[in-house]
DOPA-568077 format. One line per 3 residues: number of its first residue (from 0); for each residue x, y, z of N, C-alpha, C, O. Coordinates in steps of 0.02 Angstrom, whole numbers, plus 50000, padded with zeros to 5 digits. Layout:
NUM = X Y Z X Y Z X Y Z X Y Z | ...
***
This chain:
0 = 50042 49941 50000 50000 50000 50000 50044 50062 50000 50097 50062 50031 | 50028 50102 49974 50038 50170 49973 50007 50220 49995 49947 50233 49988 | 50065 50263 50034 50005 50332 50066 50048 50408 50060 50105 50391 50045
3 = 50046 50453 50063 50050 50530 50068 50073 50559 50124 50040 50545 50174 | 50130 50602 50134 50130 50632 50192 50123 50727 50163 50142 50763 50117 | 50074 50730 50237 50023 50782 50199 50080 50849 50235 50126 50834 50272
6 = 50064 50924 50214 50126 50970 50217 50102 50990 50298 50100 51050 50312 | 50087 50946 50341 50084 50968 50412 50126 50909 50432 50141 50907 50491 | 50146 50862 50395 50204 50817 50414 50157 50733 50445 50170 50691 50488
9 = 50110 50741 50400 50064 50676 50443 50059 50646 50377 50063 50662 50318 | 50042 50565 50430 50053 50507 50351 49987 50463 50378 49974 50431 50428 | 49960 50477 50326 49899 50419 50370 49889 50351 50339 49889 50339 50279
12 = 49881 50310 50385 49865 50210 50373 49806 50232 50331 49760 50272 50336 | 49829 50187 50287 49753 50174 50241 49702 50151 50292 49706 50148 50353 | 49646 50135 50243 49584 50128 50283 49567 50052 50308 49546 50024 50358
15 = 49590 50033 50237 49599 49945 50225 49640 49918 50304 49621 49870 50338 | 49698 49962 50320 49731 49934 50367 49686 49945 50447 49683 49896 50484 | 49652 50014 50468 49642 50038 50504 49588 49979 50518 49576 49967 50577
18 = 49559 49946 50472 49498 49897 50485 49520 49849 50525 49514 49836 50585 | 49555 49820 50469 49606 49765 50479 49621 49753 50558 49597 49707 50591 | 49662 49803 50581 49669 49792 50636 49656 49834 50695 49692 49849 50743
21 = 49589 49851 50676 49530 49903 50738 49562 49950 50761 49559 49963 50822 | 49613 50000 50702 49638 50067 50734 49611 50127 50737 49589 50164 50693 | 49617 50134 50805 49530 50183 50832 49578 50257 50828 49637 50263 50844
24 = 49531 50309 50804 49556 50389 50837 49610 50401 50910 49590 50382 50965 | 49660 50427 50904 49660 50431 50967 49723 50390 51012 49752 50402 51066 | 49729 50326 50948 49793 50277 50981 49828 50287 50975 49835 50330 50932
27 = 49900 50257 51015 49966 50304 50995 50019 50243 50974 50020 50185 50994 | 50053 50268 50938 50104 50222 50898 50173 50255 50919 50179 50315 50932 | 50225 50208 50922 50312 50210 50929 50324 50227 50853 50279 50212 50813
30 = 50378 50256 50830 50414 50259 50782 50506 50260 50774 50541 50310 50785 | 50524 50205 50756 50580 50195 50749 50622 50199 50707 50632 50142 50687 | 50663 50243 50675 50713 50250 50625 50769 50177 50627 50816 50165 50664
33 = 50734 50130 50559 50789 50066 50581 50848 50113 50525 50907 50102 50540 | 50841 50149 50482 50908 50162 50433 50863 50216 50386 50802 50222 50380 | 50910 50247 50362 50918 50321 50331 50854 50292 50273 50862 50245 50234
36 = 50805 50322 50277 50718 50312 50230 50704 50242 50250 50676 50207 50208 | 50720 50215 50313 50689 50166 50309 50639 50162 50387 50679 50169 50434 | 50608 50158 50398 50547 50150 50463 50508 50116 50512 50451 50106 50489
39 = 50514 50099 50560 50459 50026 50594 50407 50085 50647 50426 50121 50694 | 50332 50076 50612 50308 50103 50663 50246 50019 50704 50214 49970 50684 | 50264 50056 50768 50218 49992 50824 50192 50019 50851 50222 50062 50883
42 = 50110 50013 50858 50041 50029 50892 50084 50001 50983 50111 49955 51014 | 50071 50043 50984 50077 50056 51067 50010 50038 51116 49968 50082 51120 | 49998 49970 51156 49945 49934 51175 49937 49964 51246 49985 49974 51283
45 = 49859 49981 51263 49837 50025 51318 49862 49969 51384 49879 49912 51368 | 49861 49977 51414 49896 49935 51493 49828 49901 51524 49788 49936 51555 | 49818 49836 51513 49780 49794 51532 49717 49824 51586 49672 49782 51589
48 = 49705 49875 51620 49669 49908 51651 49641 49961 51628 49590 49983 51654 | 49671 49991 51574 49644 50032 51528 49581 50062 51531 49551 50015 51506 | 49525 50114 51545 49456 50127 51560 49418 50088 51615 49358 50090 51626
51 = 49467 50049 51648 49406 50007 51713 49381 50061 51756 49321 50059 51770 | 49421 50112 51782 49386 50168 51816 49334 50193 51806 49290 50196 51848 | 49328 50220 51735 49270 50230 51695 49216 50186 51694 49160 50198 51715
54 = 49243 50116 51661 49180 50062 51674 49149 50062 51746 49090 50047 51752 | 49188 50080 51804 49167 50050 51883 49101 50130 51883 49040 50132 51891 | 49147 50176 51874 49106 50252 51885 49045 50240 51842 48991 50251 51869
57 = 49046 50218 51779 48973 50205 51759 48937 50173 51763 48892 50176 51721 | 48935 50103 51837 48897 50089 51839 48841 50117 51884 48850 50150 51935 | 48753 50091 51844 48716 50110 51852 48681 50090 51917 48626 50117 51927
60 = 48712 50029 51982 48690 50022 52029 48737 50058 52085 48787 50034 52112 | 48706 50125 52097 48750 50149 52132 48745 50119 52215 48693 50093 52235 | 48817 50127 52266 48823 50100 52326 48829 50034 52330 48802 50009 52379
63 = 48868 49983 52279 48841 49910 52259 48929 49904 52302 48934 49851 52332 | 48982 49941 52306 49028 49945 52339 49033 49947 52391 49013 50002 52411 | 49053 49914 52436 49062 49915 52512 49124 49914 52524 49148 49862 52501
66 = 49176 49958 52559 49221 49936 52601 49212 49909 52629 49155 49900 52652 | 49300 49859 52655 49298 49819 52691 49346 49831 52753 49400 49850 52731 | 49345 49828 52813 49356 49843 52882 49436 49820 52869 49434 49764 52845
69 = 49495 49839 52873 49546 49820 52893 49613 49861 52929 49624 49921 52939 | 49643 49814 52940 49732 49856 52980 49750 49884 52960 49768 49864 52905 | 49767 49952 52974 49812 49983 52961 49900 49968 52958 49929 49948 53008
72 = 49942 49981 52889 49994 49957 52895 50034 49993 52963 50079 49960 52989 | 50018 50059 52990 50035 50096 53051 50041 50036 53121 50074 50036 53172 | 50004 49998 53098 49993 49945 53176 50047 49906 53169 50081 49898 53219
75 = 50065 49880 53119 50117 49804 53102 50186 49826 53132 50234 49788 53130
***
């Protein structure tokens, strides 16, 4: 495939690829100079916890959380 780098210095993945492998708005990629015009770019993967905060904050049964009673590390 072939693509364009546009005069603000941006190169965009075809579309074919972006399908391919579900590249959403927003993700961020490494770029590596292996040799003089030559390039490796790697999608950079969100850290296994990624939006759980978000998922927990939206849920819709609110107070379904209880703390639980314990020691303080101050006591040990």
């Amino acid at each position: 495939m072939v693509t364009n780098m546009s005069s603000k210095g941006q190169i965009v993945l075809p579309a074919e690829l972006r399908r391919r492998d579900n590249i959403q708005p927003g993700q961020k990629f490494e770029i590596e100079r292996v040799e003089a015009g030559e390039y490796r770019l790697v999608r950079r993967r969100a850290p296994a916890n990624h939006g759980l905060v978000d998922w927990l904050l939206a849920c819709p049964e609110k107070g379904f959380f209880e703390p639980i009673a314990s020691e303080s590390t101050n006591t040990l």
